[in-house]
C-alpha positions in Angstrom: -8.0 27.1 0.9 -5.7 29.3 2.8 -7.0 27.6 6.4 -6.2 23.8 4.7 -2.8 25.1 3.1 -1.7 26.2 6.8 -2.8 23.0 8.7 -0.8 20.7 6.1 1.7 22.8 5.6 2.3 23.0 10.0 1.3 19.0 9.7 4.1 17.8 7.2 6.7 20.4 7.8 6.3 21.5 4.5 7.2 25.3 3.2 3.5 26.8 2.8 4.7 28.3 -0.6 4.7 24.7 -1.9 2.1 23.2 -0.4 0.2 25.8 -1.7 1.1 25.3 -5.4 0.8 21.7 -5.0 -2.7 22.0 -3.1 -3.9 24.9 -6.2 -2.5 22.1 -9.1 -4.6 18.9 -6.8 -8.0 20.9 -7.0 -7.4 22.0 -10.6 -7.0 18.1 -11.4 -3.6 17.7 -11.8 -1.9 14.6 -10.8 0.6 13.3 -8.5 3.4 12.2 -11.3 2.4 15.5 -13.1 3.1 17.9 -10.8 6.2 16.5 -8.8 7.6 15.9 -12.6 6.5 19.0 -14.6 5.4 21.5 -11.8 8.6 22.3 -9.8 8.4 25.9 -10.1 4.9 25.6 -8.4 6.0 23.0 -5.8 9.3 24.4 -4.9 11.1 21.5 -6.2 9.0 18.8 -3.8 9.5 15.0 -4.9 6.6 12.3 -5.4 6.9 11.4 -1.8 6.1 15.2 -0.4 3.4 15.7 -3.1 1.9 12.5 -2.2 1.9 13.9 1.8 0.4 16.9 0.8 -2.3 14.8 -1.1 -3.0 12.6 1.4 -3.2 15.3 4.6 -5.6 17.4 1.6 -7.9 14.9 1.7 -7.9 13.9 5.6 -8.3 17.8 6.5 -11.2 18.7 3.6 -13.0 15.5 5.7 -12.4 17.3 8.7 -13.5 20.6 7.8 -16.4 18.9 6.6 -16.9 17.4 10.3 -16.9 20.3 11.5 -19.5 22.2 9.5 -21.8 18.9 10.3 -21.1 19.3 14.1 -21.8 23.2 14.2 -25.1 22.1 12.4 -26.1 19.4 14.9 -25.7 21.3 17.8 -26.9 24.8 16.6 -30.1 23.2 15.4 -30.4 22.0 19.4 -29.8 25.7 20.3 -26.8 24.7 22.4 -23.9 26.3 20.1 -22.3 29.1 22.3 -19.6 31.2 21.1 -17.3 29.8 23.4 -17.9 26.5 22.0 -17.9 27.4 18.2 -14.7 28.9 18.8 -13.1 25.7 19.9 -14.6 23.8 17.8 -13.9 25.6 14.5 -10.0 25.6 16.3 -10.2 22.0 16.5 -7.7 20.1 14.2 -7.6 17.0 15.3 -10.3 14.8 14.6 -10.9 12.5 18.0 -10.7 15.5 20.2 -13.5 16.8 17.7 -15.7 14.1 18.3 -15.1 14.4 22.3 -16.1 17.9 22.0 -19.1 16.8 20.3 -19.7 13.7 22.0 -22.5 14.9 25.2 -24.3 16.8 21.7 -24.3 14.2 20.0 -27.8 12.6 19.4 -27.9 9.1 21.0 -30.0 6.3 22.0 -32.7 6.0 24.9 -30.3 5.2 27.9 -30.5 4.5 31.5 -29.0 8.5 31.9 -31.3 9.1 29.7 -33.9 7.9 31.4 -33.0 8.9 34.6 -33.1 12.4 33.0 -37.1 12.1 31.8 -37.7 11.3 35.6 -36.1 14.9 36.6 -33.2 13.4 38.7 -30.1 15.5 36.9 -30.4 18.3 39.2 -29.9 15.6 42.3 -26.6 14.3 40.2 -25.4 17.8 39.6 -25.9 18.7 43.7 -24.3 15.3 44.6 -21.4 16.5 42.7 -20.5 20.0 44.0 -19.6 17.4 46.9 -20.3 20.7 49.2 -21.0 18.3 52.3 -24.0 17.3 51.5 -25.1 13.4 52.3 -26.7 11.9 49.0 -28.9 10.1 50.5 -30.7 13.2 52.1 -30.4 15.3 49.2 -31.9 12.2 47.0 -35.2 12.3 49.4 -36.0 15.7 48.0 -36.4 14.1 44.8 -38.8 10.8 45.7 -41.9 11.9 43.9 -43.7 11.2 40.3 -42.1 9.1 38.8 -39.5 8.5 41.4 -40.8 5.8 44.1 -37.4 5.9 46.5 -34.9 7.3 47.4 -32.5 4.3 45.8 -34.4 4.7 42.9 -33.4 8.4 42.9 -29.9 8.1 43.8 -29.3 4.9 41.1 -30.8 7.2 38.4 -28.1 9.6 39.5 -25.6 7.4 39.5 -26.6 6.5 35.7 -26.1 10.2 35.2 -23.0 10.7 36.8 -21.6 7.5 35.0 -22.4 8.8 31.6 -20.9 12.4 32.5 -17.4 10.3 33.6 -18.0 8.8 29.7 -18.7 12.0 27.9 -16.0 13.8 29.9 -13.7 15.4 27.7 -10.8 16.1 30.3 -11.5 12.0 31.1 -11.5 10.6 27.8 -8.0 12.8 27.4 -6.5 11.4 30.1 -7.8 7.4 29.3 -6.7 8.0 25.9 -2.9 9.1 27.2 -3.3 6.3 29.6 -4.6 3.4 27.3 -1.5 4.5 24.5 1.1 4.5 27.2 0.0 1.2 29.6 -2.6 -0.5 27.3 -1.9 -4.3 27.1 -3.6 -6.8 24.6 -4.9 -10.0 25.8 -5.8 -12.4 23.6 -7.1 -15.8 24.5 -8.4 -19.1 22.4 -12.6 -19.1 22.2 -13.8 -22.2 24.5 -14.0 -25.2 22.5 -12.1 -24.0 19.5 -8.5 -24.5 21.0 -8.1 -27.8 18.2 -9.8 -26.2 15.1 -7.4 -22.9 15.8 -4.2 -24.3 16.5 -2.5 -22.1 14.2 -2.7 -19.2 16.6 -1.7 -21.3 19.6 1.2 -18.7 20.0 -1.4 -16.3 20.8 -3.6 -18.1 23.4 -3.6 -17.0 26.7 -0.7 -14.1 25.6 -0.5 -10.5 27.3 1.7 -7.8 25.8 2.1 -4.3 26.0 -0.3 -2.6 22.7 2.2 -0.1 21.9 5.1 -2.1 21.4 3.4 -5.3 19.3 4.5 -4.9 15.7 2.4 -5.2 12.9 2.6 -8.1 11.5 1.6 -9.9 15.7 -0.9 -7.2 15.9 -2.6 -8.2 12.3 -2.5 -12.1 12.9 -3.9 -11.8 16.7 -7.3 -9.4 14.7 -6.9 -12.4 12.0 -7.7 -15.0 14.6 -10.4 -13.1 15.9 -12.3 -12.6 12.6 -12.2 -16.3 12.2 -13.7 -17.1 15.7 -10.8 -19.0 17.2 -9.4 -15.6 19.4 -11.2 -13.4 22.0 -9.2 -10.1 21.8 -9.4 -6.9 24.5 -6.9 -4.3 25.4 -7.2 -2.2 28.5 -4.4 -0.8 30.8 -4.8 -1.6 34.6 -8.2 -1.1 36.2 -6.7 0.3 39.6 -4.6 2.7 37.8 -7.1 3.8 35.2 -9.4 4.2 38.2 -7.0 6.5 40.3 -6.9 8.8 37.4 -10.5 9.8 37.2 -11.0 9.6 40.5 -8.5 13.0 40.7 -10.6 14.6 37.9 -13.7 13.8 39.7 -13.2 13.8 43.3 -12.5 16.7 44.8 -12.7 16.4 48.4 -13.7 14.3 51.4 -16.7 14.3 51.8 -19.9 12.1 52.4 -20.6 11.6 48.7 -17.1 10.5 48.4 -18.1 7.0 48.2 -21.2 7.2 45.8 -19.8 9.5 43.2 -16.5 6.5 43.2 -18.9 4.2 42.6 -20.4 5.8 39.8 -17.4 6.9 38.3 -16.1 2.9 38.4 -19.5 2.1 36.9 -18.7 4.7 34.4 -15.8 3.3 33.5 -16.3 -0.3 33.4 -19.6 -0.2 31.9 -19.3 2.8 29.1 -15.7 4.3 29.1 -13.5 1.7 28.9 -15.4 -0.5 26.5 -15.4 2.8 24.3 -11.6 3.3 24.7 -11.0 -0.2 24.4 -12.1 -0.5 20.9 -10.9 2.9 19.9 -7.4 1.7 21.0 -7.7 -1.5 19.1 -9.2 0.3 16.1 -6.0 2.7 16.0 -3.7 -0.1 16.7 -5.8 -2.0 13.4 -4.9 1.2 11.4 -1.3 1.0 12.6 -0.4 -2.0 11.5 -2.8 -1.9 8.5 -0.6 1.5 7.4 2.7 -0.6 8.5 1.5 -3.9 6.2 0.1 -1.6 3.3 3.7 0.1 3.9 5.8 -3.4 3.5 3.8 -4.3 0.5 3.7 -1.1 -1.8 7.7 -1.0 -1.0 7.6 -4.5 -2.4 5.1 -3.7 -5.3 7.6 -0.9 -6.7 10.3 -2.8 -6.2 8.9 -5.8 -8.0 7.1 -3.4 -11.1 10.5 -1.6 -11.5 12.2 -4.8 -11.4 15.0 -4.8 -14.6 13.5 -6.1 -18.2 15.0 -8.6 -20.8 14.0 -6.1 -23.4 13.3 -6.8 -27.0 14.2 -10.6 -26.8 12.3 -13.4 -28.6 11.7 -15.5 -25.6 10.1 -19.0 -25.4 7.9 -19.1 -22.0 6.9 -22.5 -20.3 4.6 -23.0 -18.1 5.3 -26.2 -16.4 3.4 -29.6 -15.1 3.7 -33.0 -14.7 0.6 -34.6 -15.9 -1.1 -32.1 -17.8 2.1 -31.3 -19.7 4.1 -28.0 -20.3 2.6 -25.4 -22.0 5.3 -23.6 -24.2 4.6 -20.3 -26.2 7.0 -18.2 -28.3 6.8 -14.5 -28.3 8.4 -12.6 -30.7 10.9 -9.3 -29.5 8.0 -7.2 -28.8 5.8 -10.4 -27.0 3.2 -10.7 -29.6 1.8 -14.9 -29.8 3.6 -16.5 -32.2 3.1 -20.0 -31.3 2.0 -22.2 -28.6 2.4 -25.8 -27.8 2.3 -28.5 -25.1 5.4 -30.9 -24.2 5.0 -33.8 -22.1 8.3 -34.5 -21.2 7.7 -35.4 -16.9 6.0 -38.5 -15.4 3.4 -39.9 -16.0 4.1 -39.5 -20.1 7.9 -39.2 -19.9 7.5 -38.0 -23.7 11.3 -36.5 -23.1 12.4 -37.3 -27.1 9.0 -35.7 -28.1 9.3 -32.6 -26.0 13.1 -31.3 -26.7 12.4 -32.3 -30.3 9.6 -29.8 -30.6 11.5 -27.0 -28.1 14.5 -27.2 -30.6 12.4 -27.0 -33.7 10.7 -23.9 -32.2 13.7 -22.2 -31.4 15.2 -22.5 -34.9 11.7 -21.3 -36.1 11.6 -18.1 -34.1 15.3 -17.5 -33.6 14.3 -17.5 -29.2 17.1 -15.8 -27.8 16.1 -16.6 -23.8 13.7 -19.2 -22.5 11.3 -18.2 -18.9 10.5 -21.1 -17.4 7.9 -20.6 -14.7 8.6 -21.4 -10.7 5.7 -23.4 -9.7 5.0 -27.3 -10.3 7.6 -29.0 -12.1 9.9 -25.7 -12.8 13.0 -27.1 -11.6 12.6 -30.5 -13.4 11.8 -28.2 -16.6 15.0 -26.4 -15.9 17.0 -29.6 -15.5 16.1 -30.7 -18.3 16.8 -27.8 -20.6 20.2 -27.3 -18.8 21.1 -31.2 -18.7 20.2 -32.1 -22.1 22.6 -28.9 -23.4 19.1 -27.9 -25.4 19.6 -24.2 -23.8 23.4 -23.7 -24.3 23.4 -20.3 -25.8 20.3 -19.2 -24.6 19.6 -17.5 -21.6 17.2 -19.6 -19.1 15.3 -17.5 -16.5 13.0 -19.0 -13.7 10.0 -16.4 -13.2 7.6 -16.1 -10.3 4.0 -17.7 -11.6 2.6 -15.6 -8.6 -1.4 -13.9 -9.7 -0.2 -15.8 -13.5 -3.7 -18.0 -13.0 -5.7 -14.7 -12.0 -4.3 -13.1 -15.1 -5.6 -15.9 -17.1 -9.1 -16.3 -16.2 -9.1 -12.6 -16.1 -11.4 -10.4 -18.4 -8.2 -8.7 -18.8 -6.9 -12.1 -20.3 -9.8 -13.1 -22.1 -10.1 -9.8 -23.9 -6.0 -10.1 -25.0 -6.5 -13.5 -26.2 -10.3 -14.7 -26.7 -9.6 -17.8 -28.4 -7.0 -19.4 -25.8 -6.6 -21.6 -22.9 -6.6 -20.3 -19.8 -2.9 -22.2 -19.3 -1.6 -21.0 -22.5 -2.3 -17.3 -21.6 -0.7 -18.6 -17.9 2.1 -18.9 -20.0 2.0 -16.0 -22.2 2.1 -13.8 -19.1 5.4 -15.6 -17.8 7.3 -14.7 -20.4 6.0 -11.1 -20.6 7.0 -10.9 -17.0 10.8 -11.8 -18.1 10.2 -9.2 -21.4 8.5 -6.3 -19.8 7.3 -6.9 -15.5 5.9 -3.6 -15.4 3.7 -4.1 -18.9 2.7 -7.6 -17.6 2.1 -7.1 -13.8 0.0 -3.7 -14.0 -2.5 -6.4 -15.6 -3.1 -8.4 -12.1 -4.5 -7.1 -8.7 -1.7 -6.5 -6.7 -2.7 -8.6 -3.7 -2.5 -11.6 -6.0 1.0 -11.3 -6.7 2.3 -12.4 -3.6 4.4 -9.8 -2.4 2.2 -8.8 0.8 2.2 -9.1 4.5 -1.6 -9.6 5.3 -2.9 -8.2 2.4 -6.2 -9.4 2.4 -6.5 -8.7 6.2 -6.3 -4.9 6.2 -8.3 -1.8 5.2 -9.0 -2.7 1.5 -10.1 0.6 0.2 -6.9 2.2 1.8 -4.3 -0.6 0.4 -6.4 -0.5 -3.1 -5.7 3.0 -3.0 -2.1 3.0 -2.0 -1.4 0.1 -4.6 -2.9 2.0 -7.3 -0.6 5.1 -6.2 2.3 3.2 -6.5 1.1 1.3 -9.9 0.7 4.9 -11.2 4.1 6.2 -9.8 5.9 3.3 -11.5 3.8 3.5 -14.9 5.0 7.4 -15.1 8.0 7.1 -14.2 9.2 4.2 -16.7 7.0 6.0 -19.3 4.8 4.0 -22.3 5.1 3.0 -25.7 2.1 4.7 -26.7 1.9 2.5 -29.5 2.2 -1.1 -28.0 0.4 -0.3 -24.6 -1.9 -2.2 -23.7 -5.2 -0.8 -22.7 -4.5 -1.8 -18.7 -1.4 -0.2 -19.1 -2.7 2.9 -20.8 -5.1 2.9 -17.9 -2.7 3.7 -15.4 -0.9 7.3 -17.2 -1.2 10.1 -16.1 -4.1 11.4 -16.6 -6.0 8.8 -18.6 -7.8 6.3 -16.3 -9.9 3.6 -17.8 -12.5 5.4 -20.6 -9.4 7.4 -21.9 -6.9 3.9 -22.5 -9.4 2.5 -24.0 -10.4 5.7 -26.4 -6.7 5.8 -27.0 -6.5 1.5 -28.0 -9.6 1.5 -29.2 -8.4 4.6 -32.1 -4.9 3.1 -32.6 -6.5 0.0 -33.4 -8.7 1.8 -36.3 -6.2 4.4 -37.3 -2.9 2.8 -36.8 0.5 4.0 -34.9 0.0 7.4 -33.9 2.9 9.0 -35.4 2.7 12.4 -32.9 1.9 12.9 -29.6 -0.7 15.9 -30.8 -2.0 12.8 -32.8 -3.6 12.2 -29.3 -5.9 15.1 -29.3 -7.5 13.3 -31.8 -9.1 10.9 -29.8 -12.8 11.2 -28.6 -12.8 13.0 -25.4 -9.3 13.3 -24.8 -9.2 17.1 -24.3 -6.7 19.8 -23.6 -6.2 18.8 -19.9 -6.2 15.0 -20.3 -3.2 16.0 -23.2 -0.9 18.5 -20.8 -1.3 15.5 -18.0 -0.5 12.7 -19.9 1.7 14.1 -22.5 4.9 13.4 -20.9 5.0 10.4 -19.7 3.7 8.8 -23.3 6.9 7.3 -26.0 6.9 7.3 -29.7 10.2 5.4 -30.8 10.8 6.4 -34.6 8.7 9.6 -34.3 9.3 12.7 -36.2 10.4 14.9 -33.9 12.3 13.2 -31.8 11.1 14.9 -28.6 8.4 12.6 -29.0 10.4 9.3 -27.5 11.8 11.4 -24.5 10.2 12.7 -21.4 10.5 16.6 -22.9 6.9 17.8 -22.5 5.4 19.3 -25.5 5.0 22.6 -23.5 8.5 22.7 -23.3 9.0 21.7 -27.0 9.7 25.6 -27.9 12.7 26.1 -25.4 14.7 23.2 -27.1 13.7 24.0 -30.3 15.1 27.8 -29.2 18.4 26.5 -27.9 19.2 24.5 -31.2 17.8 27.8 -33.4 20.4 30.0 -31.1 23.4 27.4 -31.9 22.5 26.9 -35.4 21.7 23.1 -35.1 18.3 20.7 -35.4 17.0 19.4 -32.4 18.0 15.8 -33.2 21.6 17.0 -33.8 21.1 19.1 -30.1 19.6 15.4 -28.8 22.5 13.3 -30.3 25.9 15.7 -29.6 26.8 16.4 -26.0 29.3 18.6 -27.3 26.5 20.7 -28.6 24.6 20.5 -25.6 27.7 21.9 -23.8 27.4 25.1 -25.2 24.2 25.9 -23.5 23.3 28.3 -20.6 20.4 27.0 -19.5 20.0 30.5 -17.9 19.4 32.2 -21.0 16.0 30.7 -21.2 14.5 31.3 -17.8 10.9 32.9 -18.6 7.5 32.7 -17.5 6.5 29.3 -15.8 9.8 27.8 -17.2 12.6 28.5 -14.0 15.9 26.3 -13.8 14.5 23.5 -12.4 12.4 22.3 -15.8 15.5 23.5 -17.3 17.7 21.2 -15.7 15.2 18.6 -16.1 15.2 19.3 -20.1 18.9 18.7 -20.5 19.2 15.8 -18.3 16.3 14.5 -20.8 18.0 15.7 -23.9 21.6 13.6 -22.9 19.6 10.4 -22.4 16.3 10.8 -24.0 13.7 8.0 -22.9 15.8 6.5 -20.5 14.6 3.3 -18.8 15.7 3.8 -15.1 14.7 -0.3 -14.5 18.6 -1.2 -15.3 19.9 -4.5 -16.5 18.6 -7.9 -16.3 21.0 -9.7 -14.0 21.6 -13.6 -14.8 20.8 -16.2 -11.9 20.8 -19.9 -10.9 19.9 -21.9 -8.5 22.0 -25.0 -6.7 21.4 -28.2 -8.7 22.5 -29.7 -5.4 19.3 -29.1 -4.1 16.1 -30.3 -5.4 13.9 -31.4 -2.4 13.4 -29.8 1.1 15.3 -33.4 2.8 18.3 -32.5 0.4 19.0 -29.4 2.8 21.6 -29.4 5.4 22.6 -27.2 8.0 25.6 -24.6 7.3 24.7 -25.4 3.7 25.4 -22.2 1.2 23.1 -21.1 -1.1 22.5 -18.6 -4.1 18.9 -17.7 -3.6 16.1 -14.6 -5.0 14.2 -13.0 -2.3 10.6 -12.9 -3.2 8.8 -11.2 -0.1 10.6 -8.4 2.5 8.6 -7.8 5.7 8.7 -6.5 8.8 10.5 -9.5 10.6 12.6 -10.8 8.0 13.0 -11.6 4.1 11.9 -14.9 2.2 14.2 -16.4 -0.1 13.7 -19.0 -3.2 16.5 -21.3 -3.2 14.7 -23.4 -5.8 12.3 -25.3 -3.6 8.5 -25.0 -3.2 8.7 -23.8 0.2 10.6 -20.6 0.4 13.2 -19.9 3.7 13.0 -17.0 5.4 15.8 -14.9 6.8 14.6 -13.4 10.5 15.5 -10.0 10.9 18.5 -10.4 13.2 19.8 -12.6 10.5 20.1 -10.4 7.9 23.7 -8.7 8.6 26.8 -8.8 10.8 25.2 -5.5 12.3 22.2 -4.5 13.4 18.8 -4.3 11.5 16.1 -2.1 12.4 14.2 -2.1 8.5 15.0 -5.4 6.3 14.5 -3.1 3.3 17.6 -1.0 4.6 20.1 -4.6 3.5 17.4 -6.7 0.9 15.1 -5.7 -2.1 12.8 -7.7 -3.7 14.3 -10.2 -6.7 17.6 -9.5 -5.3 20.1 -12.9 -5.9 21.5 -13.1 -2.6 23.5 -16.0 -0.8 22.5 -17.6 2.6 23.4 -20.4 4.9 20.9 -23.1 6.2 20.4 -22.6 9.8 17.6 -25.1 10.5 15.1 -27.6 8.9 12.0 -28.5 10.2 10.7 -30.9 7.3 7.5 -31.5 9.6 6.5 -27.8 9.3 8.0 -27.2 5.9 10.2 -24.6 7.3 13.5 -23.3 6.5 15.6 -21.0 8.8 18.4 -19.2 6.5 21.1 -16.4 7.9 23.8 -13.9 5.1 25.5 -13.1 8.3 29.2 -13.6 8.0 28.1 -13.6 3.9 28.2 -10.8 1.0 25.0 -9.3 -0.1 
C-alpha cells in the first residue's frame, strides 16, 4: 500500500497523509461521495474532484503493479531476469517504458529475425555492429554454411536482425516516441472510390496537420471517418528527420559497414518501428480526445442533472404532434399519473375547440399550476396556441428538451413504472417530470441519449460509461433522496446501494409503507451495517421524527447534536429551527475521536439549512414569437435563446427552431475564450445575434459579443 500511496501521492500532487486515508477508506469499500462528504478528517479536507484523482491513479497504478509482477514472471520463467533488470523494472512507473523494457522478452511470433536466428546468423549481426572495421561482406562468408547457402543470404538474415534490434531498442523507441509527440503530423485522405458516398468529411480529404495541436473534437471526426471506410488515416513525423535520429544511436563511426547497418536500420524503421509508433501515437491521440469529449460531456451531464426544479407543482405535460395528436398528462405535486389524454388541435384534424376545451377542463380538475410543453415536433405551435388563445394566463408554460424522452419510454425502466401505458404517454409523463424533478427523471435514461455529448458514441465506451455514472452518482449524493418517493433507478445510484440494494429498499417500502427512520433501513434484506454508514447521509425523510432525518447530519454524528442541544438546555428541533441558539455554540467543545472541526463545521452549516437543495430556482423563459421557421431569421437579428450543448469549439443555442445555432468559440465574448464553459452553462437563457444563415445546410451562425450574458 505504502509503494501505491507514494506513486499517487508524487503523481497528483497530493499530501501523502490524505491520499493515504483516502486510499485505506477506497479498499475498505467506501465511496467517493462518502468519503470526500463524511471522511475529512481522514482525507485532510480533499473535495470530490481530489478523491476522484486519487481513485482513478489507485486503479491505473494497482494495474501496473500487476504488469509488473506478470513481466518479472515471463521473463524469469526464460531464465533471463538479472538483477540489474529486476531492479529497473520493479522502479518502472510508467507503463509504456514498461512495456519497452519488456518488449525483446516478450514472447512473439515466428519472424524473419527470428528466423534468421534458427539459421545461427546473430553472432554475424552482432560483429557487423561493433562496426570495428570489419567489411560485412567478409565477415558474412564465415557464416555460408548449413542452412545458410550465400553470403547475401547471410548478410539479409542479418539485416532482419539488426532491423528488429532498431525496433526493440529501448533508447530508439524513446527518442521516436519524443520525436513522433513533438513533429508527428496526421494525414488523412478520402478511400479511392468513396469520395461521393463520404462527402461529409470532405474537410478532411487530402488534409495534413500537426498531431499535437488538433483538438478533440477534428481528431475524433477524422478516426469517425475512418471507422466508416470513407478516410485512410496515418501519422508519422518526417522520414529524413526520424531517420537522422537513429542513425546517431546506431552509427557510431565510419566505417565499411556504415552503409549496411543504415540500411537496416531504415528497414527497421519503415517496416517495424514506425508502423509500431504510428499507431501508438494515434492510439494516445484516440485517448486524448476520447478524455477531452468524455470531459465536455460529464461537464454538461452535471450541469444538465443539477439543472433548477419546479418543485412540488401540479404540472400538465404535453407531448406534442401534428397528426398523431398531443399527448397530455397531469401529474399531481409530487408527479404521480393522474390523467392522460390526447388533443388534436394541429393539421391534419385542426380539432382546436376540442383540444383547449379538454386542456381547460383538466386544469380546473387538477388545479395545474404550470404546463411543460415538449421541444420537438409541433412544440412551438403547442406553445402558440396555449399563449395566443390566453388558455395559460396564470400558469407558468415551460418548453422542455424531449432529448432520450423516447428511450425512456420503450425502456424496461418505463415499462416497469407504468405497464399498462403507451409508449407516447410515458414520452409525456417523463417531460413533465423533467420540469418537476430533472435529476429524479434524467438518472432514468443512458446518458449518451440525452444529447448533451460531443462524440459520445465514438469514444472509449467503458471509460465514458464509467465517468457518466461517476458524475450520475456525484449529482444523486449531493442533491440527496426522498427515500420515500425514490424511484428504484434513482435509489440505484446512492451511495452505497447499487442496483440489488434500490430495489430491496422499493421493493420493502412498497410492502411495509414509508419508512418513518433512517434505522428503519437496516431492516431491509441485505442492507447491512456498511451499506447503512454509506448510504445514510445522503437518504431524506421529510416529516420524520427526529428531524435529523430530512438533513444531511449522518446518524454517526446524531450524538454530537443531540449533546450541543442537552448542554444549552434545548431539543434538537428547537437547536435546528433557532439560529440564535445555534449561536451559542463552540463547535470546539466537541472535538473528539474521529469527529475534528471539519464534520463540525459541516454539522452546523447542516443544522442552519437542513436538507438544502443546492439546484436553486427555476428561472422563467421565452422564446421570440417573431421567429417560427429557419427563413424567418435575419442577420443582426436579436434573440433570447437556452444553450442545450457546450463543446470544445463553441455552444449551441435553441432559439425555438428545430435546428439549433451554434455560437463558435471566438464568438462567445468581447474577450478572449480559451474554455466555452468559462462564459456558458448548459440551460442557460442567453441572448445572441444572427450572424449568418445557410438555409441549404440548416445552419445558423449566432455571436453574444457586444451582448450581456
Amino acid at each position: 500500500m505504502n509503494d501505491i500511496v507514494s506513486l499517487i501521492a508524487g503523481a497528483e500532487t497530493l499530501p501523502i497523509s490524505g491520499v493515504r486515508g483516502v486510499v485505506r477508506l477506497l479498499e475498505e469499500g467506501a465511496t467517493v461521495p462518502f468519503i470526500s462528504r463524511y471522511r475529512k478528517e481522514a482525507t485532510g479536507g480533499m473535495d470530490e474532484e481530489a478523491v476522484n484523482r486519487v481513485r482513478d491513479s489507485h486503479r491505473r497504478f494497482t494495474d501496473l503493479l500487476k504488469r509488473r509482477e506478470t513481466i518479472l514472471s515471463s521473463i524469469e520463467e526464460q531464465g533471463k531476469l538479472t538483477p540489474e533488470l529486476r531492479s529497473r523494472i520493479e522502479g518502472c512507473h510508467d507503463l509504456t517504458v514498461l512495456e519497452d523494457i519488456y518488449l525483446p522478452y516478450k514472447p512473439k511470433k515466428r519472424t524473419r529475425a527470428t528466423i534468421a536466428r534458427e539459421k545461427g546468423l546473430e553472432p554475424l549481426a552482432a560483429m557487423i555492429m561493433k562496426q570495428d572495421g570489419g567489411i560485412p561482406e567478409q565477415i558474412a562468408g564465415r557464416f555460408v554454411k548449413g542452412d545458410v547457402s550465400s553470403i547475401d543470404e547471410a548478410l539479409t538474415g542479418a539485416s532482419d536482425i539488426i532491423a528488429e534490434w532498431v525496433n526493440e531498442s529501448e533508447k530508439a523507441r524513446t527518442a521516436m516516441r519524443n520525436l513522433f509527440a513533438r513533429e508527428a503530423v496526421l494525414i488523412s485522405n478520402a478511400v479511392r472510390g468513396k469520395e461521393g458516398e463520404g462527402a461529409k468529411y470532405s474537410d478532411y480529404f487530402d488534409r495534413s496537420e500537426p498531431l499535437r495541436r488538433m483538438p478533440s473534437h477534428r481528431l475524433l471526426a477524422v478516426f469517425r471517418g475512418e471507422k466508416e471506410g470513407f478516410l485512410r488515416v496515418g501519422a508519422r513525423p518526417d522520414e529524413k528527420r526520424a531517420l537522422q535520429v537513429l542513425d546517431r544511436i546506431f552509427i557510431r563511426r565510419d566505417s565499411p559497414a556504415r552503409g549496411f547497418i543504415e540500411a537496416a536500420v531504415t528497414d527497421g524503421y519503415l517496416r517495424l518501428l514506425r508502423p509500431s509508433l504510428e499507431n501508438e501515437a494515434l492510439s494516445d491521440a484516440k485517448r486524448r480526445a476520447d478524455a477531452e469529449a468524455i470531459r465536455v460531456f460529464a461537464g454538461n451531464l452535471r450541469q444538465l442533472l443539477l439543472a433548477p426544479p419546479l418543485r412540488n407543482r401540479r404540472v400538465m405535460a404535453i407531448d406534442p404532434g401534428f397528426r398523431s395528436g398531443c399527448k397530455v398528462v397531469c401529474l399531481d405535486g409530487q408527479g404521480n399519473l393522474l390523467d392522460y389524454f390526447t388533443i388534436y388541435p394541429h393539421p391534419p384534424q385542426n380539432q382546436n375547440a376540442q383540444a383547449l376545451e379538454a386542456v381547460k377542463t383538466a386544469i380546473a380538475k387538477y388545479g395545474t399550476e404550470a404546463i411543460a410543453v415538449g421541444d420537438g415536433t409541433a412544440g412551438r405551435e403547442t406553445e402558440k396556441l396555449l399563449s395566443d388563445t390566453g388558455l395559460a394566463d396564470g400558469i407558468d408554460l415551460y418548453t422542455v428538451s424531449e432529448d432520450g424522452a423516447s428511450v425512456y419510454s420503450a425502456s424496461e425502466e418505463g415499462r416497469k413504472e407504468f405497464p399498462d401505458l403507451d409508449v407516447t404517454v410515458r414520452g409525456a409523463v417523463s417531460i413533465g417530470r423533467r420540469l418537476t424533478d430533472p435529476l429524479a427523471e434524467l438518472v432514468k435514461i443512458d446518458p449518451k441519449s440525452i444529447g448533451v455529448g460531443q462524440y459520445q458514441h465514438d469514444v472509449d465506451q467503458s471509460e465514458l460509461r464509467r465517468s457518466l455514472d461517476a458524475v450520475v452518482e456525484s449529482c444523486v449524493n449531493l442533491v440527496g433522496v426522498d427515500l420515500n418517493t425514490a424511484s428504484e433507478k434513482l435509489l440505484s445510484y446512492v451511495s452505497g446501494l447499487g442496483p440489488s440494494l434500490a430495489k430491496n429498499i422499493f421493493e420493502y417500502r412498497r410492502a411495509n409503507g414509508p419508512f418513518n427512520s433512517r434505522r428503519a433501513l437496516l431492516e431491509v434484506p441485505r442492507l447491512g451495517a456498511k451499506a447503512f454508514e454509506q448510504c445514510a447521509g445522503f437518504l431524506r425523510i421529510p416529516g420524520a421524527a427526529n428531524p435529523l432525518d430530512n438533513s444531511a447530519v449522518h446518524p454517526e454524528s446524531y450524538h454530537v447534536v443531540e449533546r450541543m442541544a442537552q448542554d444549552i438546555g434545548v431539543t434538537v428541533q428547537e437547536l435546528m429551527a433557532d439560529k440564535s441558539l445555534r449561536d451559542k455554540i463552540e463547535i470546539n467543545k466537541y472535538v473528539c475521536g474521529d469527529t475534528g472541526l471539519p464534520t463540525l463545521r459541516d454539522i452546523m452549516s447542516e443544522l442552519d439549512k437542513p436538507g438544502r437543495d443546492p439546484r436553486g430556482e427555476l428561472e422563467k423563459f421565452s422564446f421570440s414569437d417573431s421567429v417560427r421557421d429557419i427563413a424567418d431569421l435575419r442577420s443582426g437579428m436579436e434573440l433570447p435563446g437556452v444553450v442545450t450543448n457546450v463543446t470544445n469549439f463553441g455552444a449551441f443555442v435553441d432559439i425555438g427552431l428545430k435546428q439549433d445555432g451554434l455560437v463558435h468559440v471566438s464568438q462567445l465574448s468581447d474577450t478572449y475564450v480559451s474554455d466555452p464553459n468559462a462564459v456558458v452553462r448548459l440551460r442557460q437563457n442567453v441572448t445572441v445575434r444572427v450572424l449568418e444563415v445557410d438555409t441549404a445546410r440548416s445552419r445558423i451562425s449566432l455571436t453574444m459579443k457586444g451582448l450581456k450574458v
